[in-house]
VODO-102266 format. One record per residue (C-alpha): x negated, y, z negated. Coordinates in Angstrom, 2 decimals, always signed. Each point is the difference from the previous one (the first is absolute). Example, Ala and Ser with C-alpha at 12.3 -4.5 7.8 and 13.67 -1.06 7.14 Angstrom:
residues 2
       c1       c2       c3
   -12.30    -4.50    -7.80
    -1.37    +3.44    +0.66
***
This chain:
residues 640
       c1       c2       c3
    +1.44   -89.93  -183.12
    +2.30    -0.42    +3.23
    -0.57    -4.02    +1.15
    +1.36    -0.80    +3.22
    +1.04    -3.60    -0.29
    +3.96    +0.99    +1.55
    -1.74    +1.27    +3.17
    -1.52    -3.66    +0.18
    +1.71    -1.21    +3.55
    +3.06    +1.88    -0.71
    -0.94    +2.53    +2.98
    +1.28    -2.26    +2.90
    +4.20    +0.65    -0.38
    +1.30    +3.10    -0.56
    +1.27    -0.59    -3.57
    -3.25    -1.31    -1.08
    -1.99    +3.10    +1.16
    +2.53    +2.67    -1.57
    -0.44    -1.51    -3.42
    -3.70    -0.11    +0.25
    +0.54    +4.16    +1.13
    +1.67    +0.42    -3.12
    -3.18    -1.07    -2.03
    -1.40    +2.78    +2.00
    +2.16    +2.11    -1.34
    +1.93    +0.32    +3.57
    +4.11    +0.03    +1.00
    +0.53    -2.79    +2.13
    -0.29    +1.18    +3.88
    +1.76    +2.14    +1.30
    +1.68    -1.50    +3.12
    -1.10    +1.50    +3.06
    +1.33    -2.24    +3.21
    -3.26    +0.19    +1.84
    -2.36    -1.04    -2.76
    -1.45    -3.18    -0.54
    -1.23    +0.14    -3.75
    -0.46    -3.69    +0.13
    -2.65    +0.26    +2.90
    -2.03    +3.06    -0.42
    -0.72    +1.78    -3.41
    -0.07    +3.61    +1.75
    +3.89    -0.37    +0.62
    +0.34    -0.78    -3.77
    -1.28    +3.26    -0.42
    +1.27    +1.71    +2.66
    +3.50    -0.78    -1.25
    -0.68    +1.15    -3.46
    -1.41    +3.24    +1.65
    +3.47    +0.19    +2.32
    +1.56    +0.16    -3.20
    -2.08    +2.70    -1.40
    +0.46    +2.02    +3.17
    +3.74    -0.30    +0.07
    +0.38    +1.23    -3.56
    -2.56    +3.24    +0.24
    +0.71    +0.68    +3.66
    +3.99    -0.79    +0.16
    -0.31    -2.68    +2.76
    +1.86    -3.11    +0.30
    -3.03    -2.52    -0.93
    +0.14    -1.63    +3.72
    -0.94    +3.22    +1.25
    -2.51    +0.65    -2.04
    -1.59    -3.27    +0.58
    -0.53    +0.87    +3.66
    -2.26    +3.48    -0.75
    -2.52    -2.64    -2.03
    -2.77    -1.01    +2.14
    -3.20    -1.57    -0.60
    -2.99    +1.81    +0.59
    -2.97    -1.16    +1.81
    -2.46    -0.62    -2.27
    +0.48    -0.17    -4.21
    -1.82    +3.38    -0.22
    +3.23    +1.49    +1.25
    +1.68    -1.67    -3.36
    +2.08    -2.92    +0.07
    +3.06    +0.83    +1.68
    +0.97    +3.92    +1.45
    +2.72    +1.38    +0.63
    +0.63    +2.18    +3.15
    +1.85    +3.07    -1.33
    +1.05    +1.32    +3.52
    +2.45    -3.01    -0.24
    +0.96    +0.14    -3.85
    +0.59    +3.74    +0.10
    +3.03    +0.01    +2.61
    -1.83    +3.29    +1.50
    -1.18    +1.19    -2.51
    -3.30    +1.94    -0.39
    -2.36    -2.58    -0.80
    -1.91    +1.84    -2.63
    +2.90    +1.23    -1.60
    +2.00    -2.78    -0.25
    -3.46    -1.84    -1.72
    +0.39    +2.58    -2.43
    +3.24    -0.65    -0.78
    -0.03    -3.74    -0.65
    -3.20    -0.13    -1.47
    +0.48    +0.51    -3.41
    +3.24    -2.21    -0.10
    -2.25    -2.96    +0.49
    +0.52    -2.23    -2.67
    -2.98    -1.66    -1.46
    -0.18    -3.50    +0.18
    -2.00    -3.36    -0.17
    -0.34    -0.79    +3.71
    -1.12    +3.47    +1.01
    -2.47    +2.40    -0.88
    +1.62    +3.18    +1.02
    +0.00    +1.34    +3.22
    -1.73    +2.92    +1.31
    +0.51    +2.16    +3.27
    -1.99    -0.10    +2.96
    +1.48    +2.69    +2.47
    +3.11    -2.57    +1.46
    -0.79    -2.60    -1.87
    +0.70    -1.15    -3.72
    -2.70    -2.76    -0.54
    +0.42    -2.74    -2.79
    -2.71    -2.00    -1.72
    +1.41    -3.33    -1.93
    -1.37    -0.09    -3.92
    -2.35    -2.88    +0.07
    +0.81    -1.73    -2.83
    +3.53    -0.33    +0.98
    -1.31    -1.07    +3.63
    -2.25    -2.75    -1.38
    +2.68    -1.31    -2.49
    +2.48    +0.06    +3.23
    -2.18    -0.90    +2.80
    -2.85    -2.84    -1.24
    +3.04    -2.65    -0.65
    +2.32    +1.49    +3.12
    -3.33    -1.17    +1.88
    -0.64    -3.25    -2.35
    +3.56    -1.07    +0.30
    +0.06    -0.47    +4.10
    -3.53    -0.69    +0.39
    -0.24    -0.48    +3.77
    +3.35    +1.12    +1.00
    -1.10    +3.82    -1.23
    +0.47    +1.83    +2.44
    +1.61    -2.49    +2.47
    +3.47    +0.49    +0.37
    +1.18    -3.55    +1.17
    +3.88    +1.30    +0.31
    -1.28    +2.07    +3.75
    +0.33    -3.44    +1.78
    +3.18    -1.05    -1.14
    +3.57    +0.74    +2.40
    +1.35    +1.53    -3.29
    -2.69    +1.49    -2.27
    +2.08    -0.48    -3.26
    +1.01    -3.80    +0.77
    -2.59    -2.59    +0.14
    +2.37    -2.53    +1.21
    +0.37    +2.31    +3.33
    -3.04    -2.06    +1.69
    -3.07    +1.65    +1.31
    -0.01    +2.26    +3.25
    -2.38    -1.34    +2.75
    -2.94    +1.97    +0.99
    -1.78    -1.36    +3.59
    -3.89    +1.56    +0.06
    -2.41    +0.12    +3.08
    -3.10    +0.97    -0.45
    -4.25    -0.67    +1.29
    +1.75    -1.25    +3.08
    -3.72    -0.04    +1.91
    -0.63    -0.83    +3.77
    -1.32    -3.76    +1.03
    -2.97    +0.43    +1.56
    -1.09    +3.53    -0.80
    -1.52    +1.84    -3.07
    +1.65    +0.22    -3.17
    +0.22    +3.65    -0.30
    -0.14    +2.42    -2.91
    +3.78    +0.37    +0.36
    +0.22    -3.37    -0.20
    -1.88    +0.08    -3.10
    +2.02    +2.91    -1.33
    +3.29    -1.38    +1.08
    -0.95    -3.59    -1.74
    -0.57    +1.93    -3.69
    +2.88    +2.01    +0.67
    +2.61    -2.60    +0.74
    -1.24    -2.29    -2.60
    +0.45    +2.40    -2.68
    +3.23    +1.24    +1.21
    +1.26    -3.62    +0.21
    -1.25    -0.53    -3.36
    +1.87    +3.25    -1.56
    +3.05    -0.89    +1.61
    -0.08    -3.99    -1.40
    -0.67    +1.96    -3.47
    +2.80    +1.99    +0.62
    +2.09    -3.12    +0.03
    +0.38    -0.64    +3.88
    -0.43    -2.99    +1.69
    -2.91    +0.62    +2.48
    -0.69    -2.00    +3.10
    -2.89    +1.09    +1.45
    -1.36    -0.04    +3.76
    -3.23    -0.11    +2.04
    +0.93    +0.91    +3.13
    -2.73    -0.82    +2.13
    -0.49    +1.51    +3.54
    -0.60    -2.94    +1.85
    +2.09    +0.36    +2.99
    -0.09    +2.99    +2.94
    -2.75    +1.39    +2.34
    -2.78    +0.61    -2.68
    -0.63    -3.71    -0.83
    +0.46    -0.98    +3.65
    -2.79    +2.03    +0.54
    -2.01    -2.31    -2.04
    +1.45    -2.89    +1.29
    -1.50    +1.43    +3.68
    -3.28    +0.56    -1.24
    +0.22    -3.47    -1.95
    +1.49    -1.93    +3.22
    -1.23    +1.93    +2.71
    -3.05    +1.74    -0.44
    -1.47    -2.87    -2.16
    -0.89    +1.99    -2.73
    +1.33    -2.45    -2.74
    -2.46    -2.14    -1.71
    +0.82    -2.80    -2.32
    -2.84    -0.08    -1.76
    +0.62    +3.37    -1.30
    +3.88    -0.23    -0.39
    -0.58    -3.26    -2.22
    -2.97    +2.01    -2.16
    +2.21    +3.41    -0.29
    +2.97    -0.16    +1.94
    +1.11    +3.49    -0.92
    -3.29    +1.93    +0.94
    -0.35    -2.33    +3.01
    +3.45    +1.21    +1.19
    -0.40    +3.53    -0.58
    -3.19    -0.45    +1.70
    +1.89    -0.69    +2.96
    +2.44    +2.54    -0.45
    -2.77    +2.77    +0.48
    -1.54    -1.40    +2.90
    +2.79    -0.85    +2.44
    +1.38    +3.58    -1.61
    -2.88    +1.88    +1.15
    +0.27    -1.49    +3.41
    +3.63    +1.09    -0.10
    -0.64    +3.22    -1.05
    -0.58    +1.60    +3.36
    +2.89    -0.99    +1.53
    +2.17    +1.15    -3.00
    -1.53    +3.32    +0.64
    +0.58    +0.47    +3.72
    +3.63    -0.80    -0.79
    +0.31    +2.44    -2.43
    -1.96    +2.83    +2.59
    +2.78    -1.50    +2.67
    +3.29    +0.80    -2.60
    -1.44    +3.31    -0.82
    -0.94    +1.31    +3.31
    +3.48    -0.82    +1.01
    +1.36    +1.75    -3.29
    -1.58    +2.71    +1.36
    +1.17    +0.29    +3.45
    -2.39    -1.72    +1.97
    -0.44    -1.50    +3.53
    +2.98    -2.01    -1.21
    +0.21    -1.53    +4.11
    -3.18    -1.23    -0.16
    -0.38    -0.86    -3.54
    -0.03    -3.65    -1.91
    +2.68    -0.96    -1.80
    -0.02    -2.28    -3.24
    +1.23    -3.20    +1.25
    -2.33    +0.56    +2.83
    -3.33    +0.42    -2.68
    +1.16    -2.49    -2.54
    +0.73    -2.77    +3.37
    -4.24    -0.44    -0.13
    -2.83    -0.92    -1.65
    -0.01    -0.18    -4.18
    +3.68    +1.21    -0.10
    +1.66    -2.85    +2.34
    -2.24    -2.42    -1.55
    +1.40    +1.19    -3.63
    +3.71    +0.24    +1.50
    -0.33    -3.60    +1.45
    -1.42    -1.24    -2.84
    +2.64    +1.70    -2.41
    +3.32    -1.35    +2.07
    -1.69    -3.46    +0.13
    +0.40    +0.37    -3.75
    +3.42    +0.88    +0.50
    +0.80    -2.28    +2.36
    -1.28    -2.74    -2.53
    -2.82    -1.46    +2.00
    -1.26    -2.47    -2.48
    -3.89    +1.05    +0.66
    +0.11    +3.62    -0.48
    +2.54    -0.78    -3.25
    -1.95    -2.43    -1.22
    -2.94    +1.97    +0.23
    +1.49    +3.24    -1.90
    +1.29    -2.28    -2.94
    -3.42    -1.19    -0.09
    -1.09    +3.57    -0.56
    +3.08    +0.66    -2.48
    -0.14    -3.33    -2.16
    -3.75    +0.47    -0.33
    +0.56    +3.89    -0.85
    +2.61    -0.60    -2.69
    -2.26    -3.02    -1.97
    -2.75    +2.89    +0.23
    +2.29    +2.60    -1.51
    +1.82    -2.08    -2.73
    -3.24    -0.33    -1.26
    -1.17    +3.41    -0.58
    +3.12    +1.21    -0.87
    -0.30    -2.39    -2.76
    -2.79    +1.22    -1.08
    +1.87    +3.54    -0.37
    +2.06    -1.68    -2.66
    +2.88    +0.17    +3.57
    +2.12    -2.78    +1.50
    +3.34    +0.40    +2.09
    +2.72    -1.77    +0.13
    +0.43    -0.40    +3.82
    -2.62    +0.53    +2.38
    +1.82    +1.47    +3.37
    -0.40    +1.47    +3.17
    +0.93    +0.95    +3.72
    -0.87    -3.07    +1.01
    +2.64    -1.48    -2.56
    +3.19    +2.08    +1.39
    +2.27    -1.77    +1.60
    +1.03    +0.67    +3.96
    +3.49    -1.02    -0.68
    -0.11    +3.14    -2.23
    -1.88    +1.96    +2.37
    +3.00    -0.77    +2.36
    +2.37    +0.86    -2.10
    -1.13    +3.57    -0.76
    -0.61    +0.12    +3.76
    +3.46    -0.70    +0.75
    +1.59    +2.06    -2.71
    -1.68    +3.03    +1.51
    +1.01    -0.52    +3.38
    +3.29    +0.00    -0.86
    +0.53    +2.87    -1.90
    -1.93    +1.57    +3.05
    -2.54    +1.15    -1.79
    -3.12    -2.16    +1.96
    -0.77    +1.65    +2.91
    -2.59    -1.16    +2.95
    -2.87    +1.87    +1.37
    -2.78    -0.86    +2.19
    +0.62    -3.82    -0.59
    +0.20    +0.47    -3.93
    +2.81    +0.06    -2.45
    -0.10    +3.23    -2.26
    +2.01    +2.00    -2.31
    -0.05    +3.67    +0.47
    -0.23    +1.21    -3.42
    +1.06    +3.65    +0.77
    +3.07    -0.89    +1.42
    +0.49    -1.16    -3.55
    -0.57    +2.63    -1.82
    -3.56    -1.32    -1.30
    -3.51    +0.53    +0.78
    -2.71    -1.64    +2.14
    +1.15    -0.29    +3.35
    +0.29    -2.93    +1.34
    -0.41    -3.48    -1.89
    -0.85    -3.10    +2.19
    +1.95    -3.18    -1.18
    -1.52    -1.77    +3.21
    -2.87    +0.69    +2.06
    +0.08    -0.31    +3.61
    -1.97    -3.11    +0.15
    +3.06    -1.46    -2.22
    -1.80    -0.38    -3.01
    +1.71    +1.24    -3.25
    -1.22    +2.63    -2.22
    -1.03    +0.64    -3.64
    +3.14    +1.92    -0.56
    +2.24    -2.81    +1.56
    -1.84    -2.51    -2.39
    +0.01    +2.28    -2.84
    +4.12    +0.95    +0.42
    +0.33    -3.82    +0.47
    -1.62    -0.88    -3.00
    +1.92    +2.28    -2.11
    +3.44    -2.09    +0.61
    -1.85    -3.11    -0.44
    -1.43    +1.68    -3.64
    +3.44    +1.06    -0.73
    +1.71    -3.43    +0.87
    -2.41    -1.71    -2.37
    -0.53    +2.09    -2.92
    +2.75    +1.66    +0.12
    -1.77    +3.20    -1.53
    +1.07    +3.66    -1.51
    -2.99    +1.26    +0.68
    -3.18    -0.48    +2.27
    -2.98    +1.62    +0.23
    -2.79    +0.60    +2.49
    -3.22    +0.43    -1.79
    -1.90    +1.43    +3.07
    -1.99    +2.95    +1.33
    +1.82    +2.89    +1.12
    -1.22    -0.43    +3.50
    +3.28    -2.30    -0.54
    +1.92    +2.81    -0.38
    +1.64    +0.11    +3.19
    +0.16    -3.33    +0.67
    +2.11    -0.65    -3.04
    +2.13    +2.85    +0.58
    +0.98    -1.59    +3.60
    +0.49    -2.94    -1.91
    +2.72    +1.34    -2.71
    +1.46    +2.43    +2.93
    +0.51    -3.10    +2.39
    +1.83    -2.15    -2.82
    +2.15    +3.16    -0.11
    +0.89    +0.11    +3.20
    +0.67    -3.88    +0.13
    +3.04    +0.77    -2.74
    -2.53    -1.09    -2.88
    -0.46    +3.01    -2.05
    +0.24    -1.81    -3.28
    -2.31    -2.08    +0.77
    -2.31    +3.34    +1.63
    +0.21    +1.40    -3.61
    -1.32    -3.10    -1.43
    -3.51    +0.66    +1.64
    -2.60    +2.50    -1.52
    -3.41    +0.88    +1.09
    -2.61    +0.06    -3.23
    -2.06    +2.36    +2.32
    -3.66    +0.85    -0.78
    -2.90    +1.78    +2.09
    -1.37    -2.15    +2.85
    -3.70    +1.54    -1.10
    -0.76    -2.73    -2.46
    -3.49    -0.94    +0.61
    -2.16    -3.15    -0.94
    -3.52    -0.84    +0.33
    -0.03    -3.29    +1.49
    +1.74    -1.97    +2.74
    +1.98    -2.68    -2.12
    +1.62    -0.32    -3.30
    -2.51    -2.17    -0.96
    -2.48    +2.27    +0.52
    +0.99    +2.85    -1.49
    +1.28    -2.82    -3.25
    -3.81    -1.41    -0.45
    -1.93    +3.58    +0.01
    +2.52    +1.33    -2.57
    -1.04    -3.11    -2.04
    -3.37    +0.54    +0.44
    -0.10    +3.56    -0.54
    +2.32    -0.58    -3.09
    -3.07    -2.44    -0.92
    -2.89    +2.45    +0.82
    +1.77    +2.67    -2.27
    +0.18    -2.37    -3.06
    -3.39    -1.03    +0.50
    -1.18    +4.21    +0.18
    +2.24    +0.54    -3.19
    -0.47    -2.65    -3.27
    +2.24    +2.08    -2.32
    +2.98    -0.33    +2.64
    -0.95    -3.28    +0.88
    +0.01    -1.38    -4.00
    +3.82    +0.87    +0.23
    +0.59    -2.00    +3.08
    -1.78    -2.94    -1.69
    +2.17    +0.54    -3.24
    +3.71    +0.15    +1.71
    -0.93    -3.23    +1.35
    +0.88    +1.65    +3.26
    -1.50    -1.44    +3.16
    -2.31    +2.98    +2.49
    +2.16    -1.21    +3.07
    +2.90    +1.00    -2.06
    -0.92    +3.62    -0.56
    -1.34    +0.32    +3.46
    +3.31    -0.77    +1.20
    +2.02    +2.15    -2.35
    -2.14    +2.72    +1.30
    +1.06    -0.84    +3.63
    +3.83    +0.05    -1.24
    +0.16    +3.10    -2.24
    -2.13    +2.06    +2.48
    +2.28    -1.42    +2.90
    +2.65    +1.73    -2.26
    -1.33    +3.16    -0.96
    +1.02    +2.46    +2.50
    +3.15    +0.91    +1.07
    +1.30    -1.49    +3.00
    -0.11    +2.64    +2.19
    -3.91    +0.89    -0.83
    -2.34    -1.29    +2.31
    -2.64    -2.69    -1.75
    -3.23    -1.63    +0.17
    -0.49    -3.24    -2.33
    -3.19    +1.33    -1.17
    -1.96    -3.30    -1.57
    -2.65    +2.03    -2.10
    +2.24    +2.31    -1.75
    +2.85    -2.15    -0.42
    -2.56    -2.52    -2.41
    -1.22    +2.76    -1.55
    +0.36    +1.13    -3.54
    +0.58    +3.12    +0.33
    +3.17    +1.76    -1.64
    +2.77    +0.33    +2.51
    -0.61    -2.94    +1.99
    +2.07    -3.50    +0.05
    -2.26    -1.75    -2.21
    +0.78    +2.45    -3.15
    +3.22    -1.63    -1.01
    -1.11    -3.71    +0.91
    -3.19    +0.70    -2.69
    +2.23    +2.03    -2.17
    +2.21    -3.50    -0.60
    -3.10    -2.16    +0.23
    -1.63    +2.37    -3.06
    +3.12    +0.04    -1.81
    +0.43    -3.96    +0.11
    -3.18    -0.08    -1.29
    +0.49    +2.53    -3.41
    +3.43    -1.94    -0.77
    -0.72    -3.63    +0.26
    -2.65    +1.02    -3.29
    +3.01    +1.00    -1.57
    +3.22    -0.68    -1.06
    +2.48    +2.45    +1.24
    +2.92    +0.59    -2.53
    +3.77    +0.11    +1.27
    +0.85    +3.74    -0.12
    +2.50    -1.12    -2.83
    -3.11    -0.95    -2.23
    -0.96    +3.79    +0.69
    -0.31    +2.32    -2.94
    +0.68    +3.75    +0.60
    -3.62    +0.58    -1.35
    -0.98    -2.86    +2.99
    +1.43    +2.30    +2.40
    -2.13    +3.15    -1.26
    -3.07    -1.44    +2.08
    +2.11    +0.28    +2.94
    +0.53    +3.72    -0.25
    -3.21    +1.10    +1.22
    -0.16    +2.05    +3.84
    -1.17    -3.35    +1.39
    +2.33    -2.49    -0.99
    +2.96    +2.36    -0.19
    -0.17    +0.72    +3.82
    -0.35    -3.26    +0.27
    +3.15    -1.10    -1.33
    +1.47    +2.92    +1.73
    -1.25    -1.64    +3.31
    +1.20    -3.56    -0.54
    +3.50    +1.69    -0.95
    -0.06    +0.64    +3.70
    -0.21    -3.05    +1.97
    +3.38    -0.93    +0.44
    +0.76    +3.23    +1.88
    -3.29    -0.86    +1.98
    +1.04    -3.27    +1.28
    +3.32    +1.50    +0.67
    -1.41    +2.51    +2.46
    -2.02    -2.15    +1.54
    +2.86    -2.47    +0.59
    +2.16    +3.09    +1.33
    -2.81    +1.08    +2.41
    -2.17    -3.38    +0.66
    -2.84    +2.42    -0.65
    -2.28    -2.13    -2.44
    -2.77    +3.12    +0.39
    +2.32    +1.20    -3.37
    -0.42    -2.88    -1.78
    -3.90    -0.43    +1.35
    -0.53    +3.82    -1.56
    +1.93    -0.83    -3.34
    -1.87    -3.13    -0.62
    -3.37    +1.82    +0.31
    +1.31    +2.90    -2.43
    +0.66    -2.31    -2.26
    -3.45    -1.43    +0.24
    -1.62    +2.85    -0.39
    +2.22    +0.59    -2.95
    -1.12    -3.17    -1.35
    -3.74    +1.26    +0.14
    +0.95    +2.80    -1.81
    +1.54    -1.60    -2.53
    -3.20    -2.25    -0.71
    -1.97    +3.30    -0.32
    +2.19    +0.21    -3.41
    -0.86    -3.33    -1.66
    -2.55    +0.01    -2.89
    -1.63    -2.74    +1.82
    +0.91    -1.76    +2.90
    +1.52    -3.16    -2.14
    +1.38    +2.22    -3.04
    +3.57    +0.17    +1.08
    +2.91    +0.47    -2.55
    +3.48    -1.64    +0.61
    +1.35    +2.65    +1.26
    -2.60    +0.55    +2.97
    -0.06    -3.51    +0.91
    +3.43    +0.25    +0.11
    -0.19    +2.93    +2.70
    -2.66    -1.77    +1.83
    +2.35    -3.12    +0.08
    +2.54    +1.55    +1.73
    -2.15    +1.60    +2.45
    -1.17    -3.74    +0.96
    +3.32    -0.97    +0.41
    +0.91    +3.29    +2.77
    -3.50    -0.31    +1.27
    +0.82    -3.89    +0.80
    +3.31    +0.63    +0.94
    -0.91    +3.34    +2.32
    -2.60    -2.37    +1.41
    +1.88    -2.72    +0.92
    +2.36    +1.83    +2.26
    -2.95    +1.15    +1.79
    -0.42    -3.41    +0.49
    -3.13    -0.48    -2.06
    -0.54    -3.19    -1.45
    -0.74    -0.85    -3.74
    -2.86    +1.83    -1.85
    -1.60    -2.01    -3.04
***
């Protein structure tokens, strides 16, 4: 009988793991410069299989390493290796052939068998479990986390930690919190929390828009038109204000659109002579009230700045709130009106020097062609004097910069930012500040994100009651809620987060309330009641350190079920890893619910659904411990 008491924590240095490999029968690892055998258990194998190649293939090892790819699900095997790249040229088929039967057998692999250009590998499973349940037991919830991404030189801790700066929600004062909003809230959080994982030190922003022509608007209608009521702002200031919003924005509406039938008839060659011109439209009714009102609050006239801080102070109480109930806070809570016109100046003056601000009709713009970039031109000052969102926006960049001093900063935001940000970096260019241009990145996703509801706190207290209706409709379901000890609110809103998550950026989405509390395989809630009904099998019983683990333990965990299983968890590391490299979290969303579903599988092969051997609570451990871990960098709080 093989006992694995050397593997007990000896899998966390280098030294430690190789001896418990040679229990297994294994060399110690080969050394293949971009492997990280001490972070993710496929790179243990892949350099054992580099090795392999080399020797039946007559390949230095580092090249071999790079035709190893992992396939994209485990019914592709394990690991595969893309022959067009090991074969030099070689026909494919042929060159299989060839190598084939020099494969040596071993204890890591079953042998490998061809699939047209691919060799695919399956790992033995008892040499998997042996390797993989303490690998997992011995970082607990660092698996899969590699803490050395933050750091200013990955293989010195003493370096310090790089400084990540992370805007995201970012709604408008006074008008509805949107689904990108919504989306963009989820989204940053997560990607703030990955990155703190990672070892970074996060700072995160709310940059509010509560400065510009938009919220002047609503100071009009509030001021002007009368249509503010304190009764209502002091019951629900944010629907009250949004309330306001609509009207005085369907009164503006007309005018909006005979400006835009003014600019296009003129695009188009019109009766230019006799034609109105902009400043001519926008010099009456709604739009010179909205002007006026807007360079008051530039001009700092105490009542119209007093009476947007109203709006903004009132707005961010409102918002902390909900946001904690999203399991959210930020570390600074911004915005326009928080930019500096010292700094404003500055850029001002920086770009008039270099010649690059040029006038036009009474405004100050940048023509972006002349540059060598896109969108025409961009308006650092209107021609009422007022500045703009890019002005602020470039201004509050440098102020960022000078006070974090970041490496990197991103812009959790719709892509109907995508130009805008792209002024932004190109502008910093041509101001001599490249570096600090390639600091910048835009975490892009589709501005279709749709919510039902007008406010965060809407949409927040019908998941929660939903979540509620759907425990009530469902006992069984509900009985393992009650026994994780796990609060309804707290499901609801793991729903919001992983479904927030699950697509990929790019992809259009609709936070869909019924079928993201539903129970139904392939939706958020799988892995959060996968954990929840694992917490509940292993607090009944004791589960055994995989060194207490007899070989005839580990038999139970050879079945289809728990096999892929362990094949599964094996993979997390190089999970995490992609979704680090490509802030996609829709990866990790899709493993997690795999893995759930793997879970249910499993259960299907228990005698009974308590009568679990060592070795199976064992597997189901570790599962808890990538399920919580997985979970948390989506930003899900605890489950049981």
């Amino acid at each position: 009988m093989v006992q694995l008491a050397s593997l007990m924590m000896a899998t966390l240095t280098l030294g430690g793991l190789e001896d418990a490999l040679e229990n297994l029968h294994l060399e110690p690892i080969p050394r293949i410069g971009l492997a990280e055998p001490l972070e993710k258990p496929l790179d243990i194998a892949r350099c054992y299989l580099a090795k392999i190649l080399a020797g039946v293939a007559e390949v230095e090892p580092e090249f071999a390493y790079n035709s190893i790819q992992w396939p994209n699900n485990i019914f592709n095997g394990d690991l595969v290796v893309i022959l067009p790249k090991l074969s030099r040229g070689a026909d494919p088929e042929e060159f299989a052939s060839q190598i084939l039967p020099k494969f040596p057998k071993g204890p890591l692999f079953i042998l490998p068998f061809n699939d047209g250009v691919h060799l695919r590998m399956q790992f033995e499973t008892h040499t998997l479990a042996r390797l993989l349940l303490p690998f997992i037991r011995d970082r607990k919830s660092s698996y899969g986390i590699d803490q050395s991404l933050g750091l200013r030189e990955p293989k010195n801790p003493e370096s310090g930690k790089k400084k990540v700066v992370i805007e995201f929600s970012s709604p408008n004062i006074g008008t509805k919190f949107l689904g990108k909003h919504l989306r963009s809230t989820v989204l940053g959080a997560h990607i703030a929390r990955l990155y703190q994982e990672s070892g970074w030190e996060v700072h995160t922003i709310n940059y509010l828009g509560d400065w510009g022509k938009t919220i002047a608007l609503v100071g009009v209608g509030w001021e002007e038109l009368g249509l503010g009521d304190e009764e209502k702002f002091s019951q629900d200031p944010i629907a009250h204000l949004n309330e306001v919003y609509d009207k005085v924005d369907e009164q503006f509406a007309p005018e909006e659109k005979h400006k835009r039938e003014v600019r296009d008839k003129k695009l188009k060659g019109g009766d230019n002579d006799n034609a109105e011109d902009a400043a001519t439209i926008e010099s009456q009714g709604l739009f010179a009230k909205r002007n006026d009102f807007f360079k008051r609050m530039e001009d700092g006239d105490s009542a119209a700045v007093d009476l947007i801080n109203r709006f903004r102070e009132v707005s961010i109480e409102h918002y902390k709130a909900q946001y904690s109930r999203l399991g959210i806070t930020f570390d600074e809570y911004s915005g326009e009106s928080q930019v500096s016109t010292a700094t404003m100046a500055e850029v001002e003056e920086v770009l008039k020097a270099k010649g690059i601000l040029e006038e036009q009709e009474g405004s100050w713009m940048i023509d972006m062609k002349k540059h060598g970039a896109k969108g025409g031109v961009a308006i650092i000052r209107d021609r009422t004097g007022c500045s703009t969102y890019l002005l602020r926006d470039l201004a509050a960049v440098l102020e960022r910069h000078r006070k974090h001093s970041f490496d990197t900063m991103l812009y959790v935001v719709a892509a109907d930012n995508d130009l805008h940000l792209q002024r932004v970096s190109k502008v910093l260019e041509l101001m001599d500040m490249a570096e600090l241009a390639a600091k910048i990145h835009h975490v892009s996703f589709s501005k279709n994100s749709q919510m039902p509801g007008e406010t965060l706190d809407s949409i927040i207290t019908d998941i929660e009651q939903t979540m509620g209706d759907s425990l009530i409709e469902d006992g069984q379901n509900a009985q393992v809620l009650v026994s994780s000890g796990t609060e309804p609110a707290t499901w609801a809103l793991s729903c919001l987060q992983v479904d927030g998550l699950a697509a990929r950026r790019a992809t259009d989405h609709t936070f869909d309330v019924q079928k993201m509390t539903s129970y139904a395989p392939g939706t958020g809630l799988e892995p959060v009641f996968a954990l929840a009904k694992i917490k509940g099998l292993i607090t009944e019983q004791d589960v055994q350190e995989a060194s207490a683990l007899s070989e005839n333990d580990l038999k139970s965990v050879e079945d289809e079920g728990f096999a892929d299983l362990l094949r599964l968890l094996a993979q997390f590391p190089d999970i995490t890893a992609s979704a680090y490299k490509t802030l996609e979290p829709s990866v990790l969303v899709a493993y997690l619910i795999i893995v759930a579903g793997q879970v249910a599988a499993s259960w299907e092969e228990l005698e009974g659904d308590n009568n679990v051997s060592p070795g199976q609570a064992a597997v189901f451990d570790a599962t808890r411990q990538v399920l919580e871990n997985g979970l948390r960098l989506l930003g899900v709080g605890s489950i049981g």
